[in-house]
Backbone as a chain_set.jsonl record, in Angstrom:
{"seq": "XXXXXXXXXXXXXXXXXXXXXXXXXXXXXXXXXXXXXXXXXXXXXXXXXXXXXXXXXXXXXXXXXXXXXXXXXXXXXXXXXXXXXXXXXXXXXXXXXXXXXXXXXXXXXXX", "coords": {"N": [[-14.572, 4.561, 2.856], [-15.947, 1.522, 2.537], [-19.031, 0.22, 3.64], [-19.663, -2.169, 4.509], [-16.981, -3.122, 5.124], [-16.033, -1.262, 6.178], [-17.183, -1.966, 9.092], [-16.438, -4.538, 9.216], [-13.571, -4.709, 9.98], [-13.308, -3.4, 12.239], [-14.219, -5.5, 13.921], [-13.515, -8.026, 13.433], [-10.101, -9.71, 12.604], [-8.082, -8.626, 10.389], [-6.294, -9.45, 7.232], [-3.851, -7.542, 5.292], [-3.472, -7.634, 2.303], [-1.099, -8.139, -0.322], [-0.974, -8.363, -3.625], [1.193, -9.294, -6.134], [1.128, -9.956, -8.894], [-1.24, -8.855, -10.316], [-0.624, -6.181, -9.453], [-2.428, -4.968, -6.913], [-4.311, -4.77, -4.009], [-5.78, -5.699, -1.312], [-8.379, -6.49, 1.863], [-8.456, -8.93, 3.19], [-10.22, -10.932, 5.294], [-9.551, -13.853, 7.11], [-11.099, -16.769, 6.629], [-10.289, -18.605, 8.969], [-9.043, -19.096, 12.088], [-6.86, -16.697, 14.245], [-4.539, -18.958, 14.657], [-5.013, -20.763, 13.001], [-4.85, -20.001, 10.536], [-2.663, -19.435, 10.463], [-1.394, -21.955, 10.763], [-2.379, -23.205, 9.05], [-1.129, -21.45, 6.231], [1.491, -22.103, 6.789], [1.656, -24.828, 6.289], [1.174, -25.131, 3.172], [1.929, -25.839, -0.153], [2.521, -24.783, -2.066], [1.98, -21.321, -3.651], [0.742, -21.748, -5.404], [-2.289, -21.685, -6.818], [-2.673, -19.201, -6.468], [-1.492, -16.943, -7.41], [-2.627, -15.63, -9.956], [-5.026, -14.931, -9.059], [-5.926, -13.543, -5.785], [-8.569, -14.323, -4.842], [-9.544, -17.279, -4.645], [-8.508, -17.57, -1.669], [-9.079, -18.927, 1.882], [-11.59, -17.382, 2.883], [-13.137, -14.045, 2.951], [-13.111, -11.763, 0.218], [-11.769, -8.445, -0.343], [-11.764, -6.199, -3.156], [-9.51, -3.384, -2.932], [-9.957, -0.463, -3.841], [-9.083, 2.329, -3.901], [-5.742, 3.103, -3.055], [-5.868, 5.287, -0.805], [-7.911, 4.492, 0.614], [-6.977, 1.836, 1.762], [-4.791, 2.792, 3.222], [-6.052, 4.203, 5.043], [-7.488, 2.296, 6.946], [-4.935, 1.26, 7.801], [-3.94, 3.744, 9.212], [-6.075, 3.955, 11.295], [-6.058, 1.723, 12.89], [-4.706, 1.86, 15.164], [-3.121, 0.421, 17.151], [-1.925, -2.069, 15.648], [-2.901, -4.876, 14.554], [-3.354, -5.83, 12.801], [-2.635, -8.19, 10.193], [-0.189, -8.839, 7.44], [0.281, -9.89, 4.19], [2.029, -10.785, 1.309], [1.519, -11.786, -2.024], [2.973, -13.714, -4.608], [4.519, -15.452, -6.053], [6.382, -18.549, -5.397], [8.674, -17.563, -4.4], [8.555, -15.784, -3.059], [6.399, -15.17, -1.315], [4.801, -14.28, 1.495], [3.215, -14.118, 4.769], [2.665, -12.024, 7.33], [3.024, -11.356, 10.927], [1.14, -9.018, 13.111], [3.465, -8.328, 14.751], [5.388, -8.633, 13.421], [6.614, -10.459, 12.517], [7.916, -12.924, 10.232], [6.525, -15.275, 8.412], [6.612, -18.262, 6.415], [5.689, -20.385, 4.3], [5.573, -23.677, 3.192], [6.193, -24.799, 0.848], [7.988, -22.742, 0.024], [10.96, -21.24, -1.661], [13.861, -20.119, -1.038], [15.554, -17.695, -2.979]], "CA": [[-14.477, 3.121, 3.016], [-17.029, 0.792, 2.09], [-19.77, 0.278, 4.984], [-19.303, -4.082, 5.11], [-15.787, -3.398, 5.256], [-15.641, -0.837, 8.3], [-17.76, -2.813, 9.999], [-15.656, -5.768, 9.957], [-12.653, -4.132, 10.507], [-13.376, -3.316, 13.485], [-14.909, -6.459, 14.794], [-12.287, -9.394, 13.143], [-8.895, -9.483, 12.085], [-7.64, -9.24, 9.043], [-4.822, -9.568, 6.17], [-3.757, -6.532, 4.689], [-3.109, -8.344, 1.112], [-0.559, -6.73, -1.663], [-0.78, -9.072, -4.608], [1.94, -8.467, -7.067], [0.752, -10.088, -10.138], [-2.271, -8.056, -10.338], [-0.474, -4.849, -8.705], [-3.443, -4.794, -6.458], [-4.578, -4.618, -2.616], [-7.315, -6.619, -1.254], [-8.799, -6.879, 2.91], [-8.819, -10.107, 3.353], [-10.766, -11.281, 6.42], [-9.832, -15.168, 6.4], [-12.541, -18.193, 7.337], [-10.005, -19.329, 10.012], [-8.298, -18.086, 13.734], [-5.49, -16.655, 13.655], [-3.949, -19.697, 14.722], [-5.61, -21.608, 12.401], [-4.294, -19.105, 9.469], [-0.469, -19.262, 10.421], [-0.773, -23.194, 10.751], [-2.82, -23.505, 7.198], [-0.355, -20.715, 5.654], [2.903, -22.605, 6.559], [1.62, -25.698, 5.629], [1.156, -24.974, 1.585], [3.057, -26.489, -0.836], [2.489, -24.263, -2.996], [0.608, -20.166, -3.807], [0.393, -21.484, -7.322], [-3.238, -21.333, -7.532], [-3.566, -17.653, -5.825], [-0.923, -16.544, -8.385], [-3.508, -15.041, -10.666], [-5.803, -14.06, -8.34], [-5.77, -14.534, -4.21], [-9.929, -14.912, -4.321], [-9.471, -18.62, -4.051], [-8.447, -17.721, -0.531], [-10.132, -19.244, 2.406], [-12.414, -16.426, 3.385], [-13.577, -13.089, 1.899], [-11.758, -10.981, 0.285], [-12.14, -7.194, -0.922], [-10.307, -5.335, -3.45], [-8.962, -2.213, -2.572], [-10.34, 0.367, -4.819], [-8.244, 3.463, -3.925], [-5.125, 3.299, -1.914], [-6.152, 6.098, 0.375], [-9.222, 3.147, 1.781], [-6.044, 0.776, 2.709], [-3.908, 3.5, 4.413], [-7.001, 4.572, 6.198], [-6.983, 1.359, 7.369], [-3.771, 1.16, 8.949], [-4.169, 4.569, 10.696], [-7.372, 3.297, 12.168], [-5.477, 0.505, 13.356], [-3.798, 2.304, 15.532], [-2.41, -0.666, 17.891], [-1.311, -2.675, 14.811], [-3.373, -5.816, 15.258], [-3.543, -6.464, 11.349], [-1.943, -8.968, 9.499], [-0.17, -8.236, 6.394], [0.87, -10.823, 3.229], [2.587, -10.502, 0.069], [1.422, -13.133, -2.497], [2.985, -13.313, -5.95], [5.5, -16.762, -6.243], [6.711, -19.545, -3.595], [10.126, -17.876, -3.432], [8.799, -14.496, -2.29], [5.217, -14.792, -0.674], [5.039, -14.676, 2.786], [2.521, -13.914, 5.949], [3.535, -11.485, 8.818], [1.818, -11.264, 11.747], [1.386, -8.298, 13.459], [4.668, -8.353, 15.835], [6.338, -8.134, 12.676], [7.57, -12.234, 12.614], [7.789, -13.481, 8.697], [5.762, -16.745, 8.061], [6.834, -18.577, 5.15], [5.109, -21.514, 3.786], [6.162, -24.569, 3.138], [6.713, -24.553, -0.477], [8.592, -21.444, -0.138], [11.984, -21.097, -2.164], [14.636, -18.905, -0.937], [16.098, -17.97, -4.265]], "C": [[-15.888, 2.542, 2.919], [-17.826, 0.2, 3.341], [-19.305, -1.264, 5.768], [-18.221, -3.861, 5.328], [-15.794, -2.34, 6.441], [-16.129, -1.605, 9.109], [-17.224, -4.201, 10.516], [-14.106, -5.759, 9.98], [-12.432, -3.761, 11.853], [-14.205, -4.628, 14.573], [-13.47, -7.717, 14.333], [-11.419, -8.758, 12.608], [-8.712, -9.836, 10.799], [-6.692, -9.005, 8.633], [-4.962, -8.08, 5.293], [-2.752, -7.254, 3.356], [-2.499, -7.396, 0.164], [-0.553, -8.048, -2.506], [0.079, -8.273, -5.35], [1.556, -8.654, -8.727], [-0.499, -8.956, -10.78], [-2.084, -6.617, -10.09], [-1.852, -4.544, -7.805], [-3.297, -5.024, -5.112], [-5.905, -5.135, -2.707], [-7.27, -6.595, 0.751], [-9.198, -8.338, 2.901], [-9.559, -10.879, 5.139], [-10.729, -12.941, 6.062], [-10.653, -15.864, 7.294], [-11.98, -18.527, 8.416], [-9.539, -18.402, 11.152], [-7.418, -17.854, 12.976], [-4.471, -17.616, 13.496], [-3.815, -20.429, 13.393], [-4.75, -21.333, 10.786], [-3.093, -19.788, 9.507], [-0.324, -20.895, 10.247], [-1.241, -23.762, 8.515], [-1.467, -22.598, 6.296], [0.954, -21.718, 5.438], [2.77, -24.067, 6.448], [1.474, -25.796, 4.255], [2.129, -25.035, 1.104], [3.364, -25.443, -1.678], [1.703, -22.7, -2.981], [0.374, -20.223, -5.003], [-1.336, -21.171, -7.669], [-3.822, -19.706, -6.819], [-1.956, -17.167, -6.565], [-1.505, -15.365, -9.06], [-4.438, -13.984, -10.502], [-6.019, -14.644, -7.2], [-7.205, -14.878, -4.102], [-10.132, -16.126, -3.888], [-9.244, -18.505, -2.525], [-9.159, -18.176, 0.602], [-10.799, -17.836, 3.198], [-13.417, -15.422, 2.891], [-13.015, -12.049, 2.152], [-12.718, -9.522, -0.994], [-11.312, -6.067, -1.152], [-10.092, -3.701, -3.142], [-9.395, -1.508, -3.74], [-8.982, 1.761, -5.311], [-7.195, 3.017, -2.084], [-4.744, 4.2, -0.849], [-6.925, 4.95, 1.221], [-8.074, 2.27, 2.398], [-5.08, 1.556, 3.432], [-4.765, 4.252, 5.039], [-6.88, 3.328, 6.885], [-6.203, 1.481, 8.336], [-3.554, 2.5, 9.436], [-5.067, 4.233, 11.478], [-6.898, 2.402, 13.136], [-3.917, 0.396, 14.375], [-2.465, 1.519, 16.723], [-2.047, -1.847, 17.009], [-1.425, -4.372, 14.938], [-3.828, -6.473, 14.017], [-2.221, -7.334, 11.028], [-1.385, -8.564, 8.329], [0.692, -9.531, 5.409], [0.974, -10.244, 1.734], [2.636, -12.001, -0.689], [1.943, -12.85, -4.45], [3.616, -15.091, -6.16], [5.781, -17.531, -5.072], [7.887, -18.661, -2.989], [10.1, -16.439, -2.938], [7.067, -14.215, -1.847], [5.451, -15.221, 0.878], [3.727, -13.755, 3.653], [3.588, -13.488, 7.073], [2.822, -11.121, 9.781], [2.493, -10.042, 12.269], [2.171, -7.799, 14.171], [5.524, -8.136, 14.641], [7.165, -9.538, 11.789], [6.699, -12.488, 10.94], [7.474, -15.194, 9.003], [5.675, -17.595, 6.774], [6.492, -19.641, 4.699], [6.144, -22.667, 3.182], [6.676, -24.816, 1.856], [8.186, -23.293, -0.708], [10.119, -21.786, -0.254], [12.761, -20.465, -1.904], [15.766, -18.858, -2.504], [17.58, -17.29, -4.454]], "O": [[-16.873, 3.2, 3.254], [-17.087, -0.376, 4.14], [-18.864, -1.513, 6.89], [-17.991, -4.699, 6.2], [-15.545, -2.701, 7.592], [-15.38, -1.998, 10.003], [-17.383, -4.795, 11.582], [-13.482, -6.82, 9.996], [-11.356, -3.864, 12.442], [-14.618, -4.503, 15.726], [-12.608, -8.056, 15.144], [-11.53, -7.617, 12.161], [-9.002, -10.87, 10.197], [-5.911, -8.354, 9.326], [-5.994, -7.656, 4.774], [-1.529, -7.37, 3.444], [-2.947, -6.301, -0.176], [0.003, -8.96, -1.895], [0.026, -7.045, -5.414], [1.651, -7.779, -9.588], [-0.297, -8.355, -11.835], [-2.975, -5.809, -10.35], [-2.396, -3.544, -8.271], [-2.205, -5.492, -4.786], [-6.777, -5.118, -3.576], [-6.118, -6.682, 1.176], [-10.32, -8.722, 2.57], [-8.721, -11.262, 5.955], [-11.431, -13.448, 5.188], [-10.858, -15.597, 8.478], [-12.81, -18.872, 9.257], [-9.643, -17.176, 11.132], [-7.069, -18.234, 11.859], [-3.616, -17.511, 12.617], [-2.753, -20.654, 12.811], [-4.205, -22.196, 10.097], [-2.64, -20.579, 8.68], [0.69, -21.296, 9.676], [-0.752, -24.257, 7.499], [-0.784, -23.372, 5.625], [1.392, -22.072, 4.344], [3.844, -24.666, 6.512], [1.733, -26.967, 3.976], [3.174, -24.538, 1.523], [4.539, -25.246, -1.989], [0.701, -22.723, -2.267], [-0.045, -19.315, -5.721], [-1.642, -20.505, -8.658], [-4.966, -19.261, -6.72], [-1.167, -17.102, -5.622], [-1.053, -14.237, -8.863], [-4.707, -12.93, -11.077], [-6.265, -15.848, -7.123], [-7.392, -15.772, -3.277], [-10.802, -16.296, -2.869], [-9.82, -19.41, -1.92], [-10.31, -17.772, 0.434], [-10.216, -17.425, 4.202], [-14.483, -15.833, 2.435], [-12.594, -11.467, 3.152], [-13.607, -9.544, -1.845], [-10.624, -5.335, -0.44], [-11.094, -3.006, -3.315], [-9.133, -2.094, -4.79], [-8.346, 2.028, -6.33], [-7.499, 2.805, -0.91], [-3.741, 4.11, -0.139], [-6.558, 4.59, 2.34], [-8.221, 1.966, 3.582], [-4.486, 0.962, 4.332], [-4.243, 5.134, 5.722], [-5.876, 3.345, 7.597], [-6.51, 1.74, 9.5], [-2.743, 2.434, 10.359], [-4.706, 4.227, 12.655], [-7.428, 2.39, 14.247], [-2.905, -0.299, 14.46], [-1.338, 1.932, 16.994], [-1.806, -2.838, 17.699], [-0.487, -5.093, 15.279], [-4.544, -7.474, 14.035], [-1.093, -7.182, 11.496], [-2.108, -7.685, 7.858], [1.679, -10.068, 5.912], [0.204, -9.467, 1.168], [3.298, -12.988, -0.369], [1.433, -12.079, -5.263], [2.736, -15.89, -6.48], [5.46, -17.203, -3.929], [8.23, -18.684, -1.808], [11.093, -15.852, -2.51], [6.562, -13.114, -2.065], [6.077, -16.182, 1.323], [3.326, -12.725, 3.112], [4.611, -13.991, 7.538], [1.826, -10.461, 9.486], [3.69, -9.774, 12.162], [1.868, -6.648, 14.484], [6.482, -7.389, 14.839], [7.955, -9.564, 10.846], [5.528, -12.335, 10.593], [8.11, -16.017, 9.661], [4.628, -17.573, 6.126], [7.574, -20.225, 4.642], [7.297, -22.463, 2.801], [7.874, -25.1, 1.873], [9.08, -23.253, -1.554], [10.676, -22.422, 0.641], [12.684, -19.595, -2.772], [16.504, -19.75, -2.924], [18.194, -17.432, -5.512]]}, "num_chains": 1, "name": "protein.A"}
């Protein structure tokens, strides 16, 4: 694992990101609380412009190289205190907080 990224793994919380367009994994550590997250999240009209690519996100974000580094991760994490989101379309992206509870944005389509 990459040194900036243990290091703030273990100090802040973060999003365990699966983009689907991209097939890719990303740590996302976002700019806001958690609160702050879940209220910005389920207010968006829209994930059209993190479609492509989630970097637009508010924070900083780091792609997953090898998916051994993101299931190290979540053994590390052994009290399950990460976040985890799936971003591809409105009618199937969603934020789950670590209890397990689905967070679905306001745009969001059930199709």
């Amino acid at each position: 694992m990459k040194p900036e990224i243990e290091n703030r793994y273990r100090s802040d919380f973060l999003v365990l990101l699966d983009e689907e367009y991209g097939y890719r994994k990303w740590f996302w550590f976002p700019s806001l609380g958690k609160d702050d997250l879940e209220k910005w999240w389920s207010c968006l009209e829209t994930v059209d412009p993190y479609f492509m690519t989630p970097e637009p996100l508010p924070g900083e974000l780091y792609q997953v190289e090898d998916d051994d580094e993101y299931d190290l991760y979540v053994q590390l994490d052994k009290e399950g205190n990460h976040y985890f989101a799936h971003i591809h379309c409105d009618d199937n992206s969603v934020l789950i907080r670590p209890d397990k509870t689905k967070l679905f944005h306001k745009g969001y389509e059930k199709s």
